[in-house]
N, C-alpha and C positions, 0 to 999 in steps of 0.2 A: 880233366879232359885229356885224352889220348889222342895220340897221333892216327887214329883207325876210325876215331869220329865221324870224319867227313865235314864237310864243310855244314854251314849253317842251312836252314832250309830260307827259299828266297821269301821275305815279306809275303809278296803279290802273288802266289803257288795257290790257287783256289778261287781266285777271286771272282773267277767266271763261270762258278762250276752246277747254278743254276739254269744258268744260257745254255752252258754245253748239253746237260741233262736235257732240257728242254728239246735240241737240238737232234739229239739222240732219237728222242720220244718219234721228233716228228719225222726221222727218218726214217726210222721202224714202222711207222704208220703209213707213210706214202709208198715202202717197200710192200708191205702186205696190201694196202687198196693195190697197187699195179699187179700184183699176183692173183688177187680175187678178178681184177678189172679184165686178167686176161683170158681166166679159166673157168670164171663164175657164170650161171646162166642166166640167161635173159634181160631183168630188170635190179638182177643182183650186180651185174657187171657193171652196165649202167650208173648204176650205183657207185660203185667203188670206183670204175673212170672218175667220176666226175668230185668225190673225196680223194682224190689222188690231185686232179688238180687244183684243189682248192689249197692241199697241202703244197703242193712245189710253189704257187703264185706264191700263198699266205706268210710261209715260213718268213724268206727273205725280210716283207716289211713286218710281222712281229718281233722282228730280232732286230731291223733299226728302230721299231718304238721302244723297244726293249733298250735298246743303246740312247735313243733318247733322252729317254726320261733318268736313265742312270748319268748322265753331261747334265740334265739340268742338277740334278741333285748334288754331282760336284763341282757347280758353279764353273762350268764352260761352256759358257753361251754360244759360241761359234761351231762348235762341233752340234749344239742342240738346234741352232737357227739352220745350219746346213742341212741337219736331220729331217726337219719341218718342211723346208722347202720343196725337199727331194720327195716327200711323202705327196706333199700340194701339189709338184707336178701329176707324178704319177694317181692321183686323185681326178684332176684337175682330161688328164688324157683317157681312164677310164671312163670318167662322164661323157666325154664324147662321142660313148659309142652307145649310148642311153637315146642321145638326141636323133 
């Protein structure tokens, strides 16, 4: 080993790198519905408005069930119980606008 090596690369360097992806994906996608939503015609806009919003609301809570269920799987339950809650609310306050 030389002194020009560099340090070690760290453990945990990757370890979120299907979230991020994912996260990417749905930027790119709520970027082009707001460009179709604003330039698109008629029922095509419509359209993409409303895939545009599904994506800004959606993302947020698929990336905390996403973070979820990866705490329950390394057995920390506090981070998974706070996950669950916060979803319950926010579940919990969308049904009200049902009734």
């Amino acid at each position: 080993m030389s002194v020009h090596d560099g340090p070690a690369p760290h453990p945990l360097v990757g370890r979120q790198r299907l979230l991020v992806a994912a996260l990417q994906i749905a930027s790119w996608v709520g970027l082009a519905a707001a460009f179709v939503g604003l330039v698109g015609p008629g029922e095509v806009r419509d359209l993409a408005a409303g895939v545009f919003v599904g994506v800004v609301v959606g993302t947020p809570f698929g990336r905390l069930v996403w973070l979820m269920v990866r705490w329950i799987r390394r057995g920390d339950p506090r981070f998974a119980v706070a996950a669950g809650a916060l979803l319950t609310v926010v579940a919990l306050a969308a049904s009200t606008a049902w009734w």
